[in-house]
Phi, psi and omega in degrees: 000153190245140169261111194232154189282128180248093185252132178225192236126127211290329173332282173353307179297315200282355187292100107247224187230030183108163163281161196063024178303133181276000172271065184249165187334296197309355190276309155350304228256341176295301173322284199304291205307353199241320177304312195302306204298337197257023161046007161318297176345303212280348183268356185295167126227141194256130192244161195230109269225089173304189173256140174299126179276200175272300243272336163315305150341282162317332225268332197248290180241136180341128201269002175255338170280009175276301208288353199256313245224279297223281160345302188268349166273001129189080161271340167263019151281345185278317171241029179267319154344319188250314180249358159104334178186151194204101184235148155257133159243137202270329164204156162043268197257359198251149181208130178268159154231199170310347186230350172309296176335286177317299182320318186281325186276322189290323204291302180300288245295310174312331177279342197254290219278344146301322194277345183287311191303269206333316194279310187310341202072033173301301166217149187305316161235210163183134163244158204222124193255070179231168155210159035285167167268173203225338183293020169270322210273130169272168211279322164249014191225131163252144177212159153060038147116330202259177184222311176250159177248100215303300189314321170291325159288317212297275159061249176292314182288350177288329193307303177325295210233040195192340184060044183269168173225354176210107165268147214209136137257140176231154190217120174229001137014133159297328175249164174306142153291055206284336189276331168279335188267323177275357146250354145289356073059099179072016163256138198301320181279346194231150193234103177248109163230141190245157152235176190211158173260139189208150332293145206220177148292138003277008180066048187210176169099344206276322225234140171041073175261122162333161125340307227257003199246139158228095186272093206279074177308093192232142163346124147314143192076023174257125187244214200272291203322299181318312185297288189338304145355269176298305201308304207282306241267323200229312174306296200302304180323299165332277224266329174290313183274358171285313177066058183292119176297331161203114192268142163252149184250111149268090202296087172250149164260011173280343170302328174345155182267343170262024188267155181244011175282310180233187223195011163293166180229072172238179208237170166307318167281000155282304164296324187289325154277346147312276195315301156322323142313307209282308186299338168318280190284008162306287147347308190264358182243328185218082222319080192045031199268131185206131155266092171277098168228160187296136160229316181235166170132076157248000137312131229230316151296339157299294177328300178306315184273347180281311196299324174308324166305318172302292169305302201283003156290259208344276181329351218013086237202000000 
């Protein structure tokens, strides 16, 4: 029977960074509400997302920025306690509170405890509904909303501890993935390609690309027929001769054309023929096994109808 896994944590909600941040709860609760109405939900199986350890953790990141993170969340509990609210900011836009730790350990731990069903065959696949999101965070840095980077752990560990030897990232993200490419970067098992709106945020991706990265760079007001394009053009020969045994998906929906984070023009139905390229070659290479978790995507009707579009590829729905 095919399966496709659905992991969240009630944590995931409680991580944010203030009002009106556009990385907020509320992007969670658009997602579910847009499953429940499409009577999708029921094709699911739900799962509750454990936490990620340090030595998991470790796998990715610098063991003193783990410890860094590990700290400062709690001192703000200590003072989310004594004054009522608390935030450290790691930079500009990315800010912890008091729930940011959990949320980051529970959001990897769903990418690692997805990548575990999916290789056992537990389940055919899997998305993972969590936040903060993760393609920013460097191996020693948090940026651009992330703090761990779930896809680069989840990652290391099918390498690690799964013996895997030729793993795929797809990144479809409106920015660049500067933080899955600066800890995957020159490794020999994984093959990562994305494309971005350029120049765009973080301003990476262009210059000294690893071998192992195919990094597409495009104009704003660039929309899905092009991309569509780009994909078949450039992703798929990649990714058919790499012949990946398991892909992760870095699900960001900000390229939408109605998200105002970026100035791309794709639709629900872009993704949703993006996901399918992908699941093809899931199929003839790695039996079909693909990790999907959420990373951008704040227009929040737009978000709920694109991951629906995602998932009932996945789910084959």
């Amino acid at each position: 029977m095919h399966k496709t896994g659905y992991y969240t944590h009630p944590e995931c909600r409680r991580h944010e960074m203030g009002a009106g941040h556009p990385e907020c709860p509320e992007r969670l609760d658009a997602i579910q509400e847009r499953l429940l109405m499409s009577g999708l939900d029921i094709g699911l199986t739900a799962i509750e997302a454990p936490a990620a350890s340090f030595d998991d953790l470790a796998l990715a990141h610098d063991v003193d920025y783990i410890d860094h993170l590990r700290l400062t969340s709690h001192c703000l509990i200590e003072d989310q306690a004594a004054t009522g609210t608390a935030y450290a900011h790691m930079d500009p836009d990315t800010a912890m509170n008091s729930h940011t730790w959990e949320a980051a350990l529970h959001s990897a731990g769903a990418a690692i405890a997805a990548t575990d069903a999916v290789i056992n065959g537990e389940l055919a696949n899997a998305f993972c509904a969590v936040r903060p999101p993760g393609h920013h965070a460097m191996r020693r840095k948090a940026m651009g909303f992330c703090f761990f980077n779930n896809v680069a752990v989840a990652v290391k560990h099918a390498i690690h501890q799964h013996g895997l030897k030729r793993v795929a990232v797809v990144d479809f993200d409106v920015h660049h993935g500067n933080g899955t490419e600066d800890i995957l970067a020159n490794d020999e098992h994984v093959l990562m390609v994305s494309f971005f709106q350029h120049p765009f945020y973080p301003y990476s991706g262009t210059e000294k690309q690893a071998s192992n990265m195919v990094n597409i760079p495009v104009p704003a007001y660039t929309r899905g027929m092009d991309v569509r394009d780009l994909v078949e053009n450039y992703w798929v020969p990649r990714l058919e001769e790499f012949k990946p045994e398991l892909i992760f998906i870095s699900a960001g929906f900000d390229a939408h054309r109605e998200d105002d984070m970026g100035q791309m023009g794709l639709t629900e139905q872009d993704y949703a023929w993006i996901t399918q390229r992908i699941c093809d070659i899931a199929k003839r290479h790695g039996k079909g096994r693909i990790v999907s978790c959420l990373e951008g995507g704040y227009a929040l009707s737009a978000l709920g109808r694109s991951v629906e579009a995602h998932i009932r590829v996945l789910a084959d729905l």
